[in-house]
C-alpha positions in Angstrom: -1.9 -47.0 12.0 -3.2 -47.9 8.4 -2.4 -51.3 7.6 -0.2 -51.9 4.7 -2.3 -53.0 2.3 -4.1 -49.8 2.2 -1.2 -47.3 2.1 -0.9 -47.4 -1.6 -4.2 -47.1 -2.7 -4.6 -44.2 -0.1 -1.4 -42.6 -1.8 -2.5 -42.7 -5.5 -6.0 -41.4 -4.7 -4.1 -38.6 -2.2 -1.9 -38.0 -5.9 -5.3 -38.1 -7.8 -7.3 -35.6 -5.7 -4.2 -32.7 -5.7 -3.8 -33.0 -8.6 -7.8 -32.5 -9.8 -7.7 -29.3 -7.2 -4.5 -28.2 -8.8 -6.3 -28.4 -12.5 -9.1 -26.6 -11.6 -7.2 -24.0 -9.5 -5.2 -22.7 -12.9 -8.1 -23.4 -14.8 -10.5 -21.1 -12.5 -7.2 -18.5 -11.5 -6.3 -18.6 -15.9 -2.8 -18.0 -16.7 -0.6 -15.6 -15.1 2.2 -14.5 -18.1 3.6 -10.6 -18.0 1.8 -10.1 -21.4 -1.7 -10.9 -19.7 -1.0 -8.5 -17.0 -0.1 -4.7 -16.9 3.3 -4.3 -16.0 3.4 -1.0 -14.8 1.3 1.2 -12.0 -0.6 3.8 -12.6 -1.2 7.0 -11.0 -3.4 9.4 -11.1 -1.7 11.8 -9.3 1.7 13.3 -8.9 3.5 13.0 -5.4 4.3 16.8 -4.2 7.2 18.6 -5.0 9.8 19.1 -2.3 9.8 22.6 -3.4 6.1 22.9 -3.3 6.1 21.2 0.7 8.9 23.8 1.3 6.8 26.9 0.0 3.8 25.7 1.9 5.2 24.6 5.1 7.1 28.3 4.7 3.8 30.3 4.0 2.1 28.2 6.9 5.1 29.1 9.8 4.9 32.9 8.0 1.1 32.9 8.7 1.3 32.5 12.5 -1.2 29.5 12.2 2.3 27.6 13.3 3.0 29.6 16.4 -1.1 29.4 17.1 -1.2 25.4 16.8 2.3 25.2 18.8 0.7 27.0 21.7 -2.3 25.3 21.8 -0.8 21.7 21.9 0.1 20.3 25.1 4.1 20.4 26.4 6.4 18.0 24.9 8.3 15.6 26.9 10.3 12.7 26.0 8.3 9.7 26.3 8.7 7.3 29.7 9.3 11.4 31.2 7.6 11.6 34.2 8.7 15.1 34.4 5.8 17.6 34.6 3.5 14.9 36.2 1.4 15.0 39.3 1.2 11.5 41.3 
């Protein structure tokens, strides 16, 4: 327990040392207004159309690449199935 005479001093100096980090944390970080900043987010490129996913998901099921992948990937079965398992 810190004796009484010594809680004030240790308060200011607590007071004194935040607010010394807190100066030089805005002073090292700068300032922080929207005019400093860009506001809006660039990209560089466009998102695909929904058309576009459409036409190529189409011309890839059309190709028979789709039917080729299907039967080369294991069964489906719901998962926590034990159906189809050996023991």
């Amino acid at each position: 327990m810190v004796p009484s005479r010594l809680r004030l001093p240790i308060y200011k100096c607590g007071v004194i040392i935040g607010l010394v980090g807190l100066t030089l944390f805005i002073r090292s970080h700068g300032s922080a207004s929207p005019h400093d900043q860009d506001v809006f987010v660039t990209v560089t490129s466009q998102p695909i159309n929904v058309g576009d996913a459409k036409a190529a998901a189409l011309a890839y099921y059309n190709s028979g690449a789709y039917q080729r992948d299907l039967e080369l990937s294991p069964p489906w079965r719901p998962v926590g199935s034990t159906a189809g398992l050996r023991r």
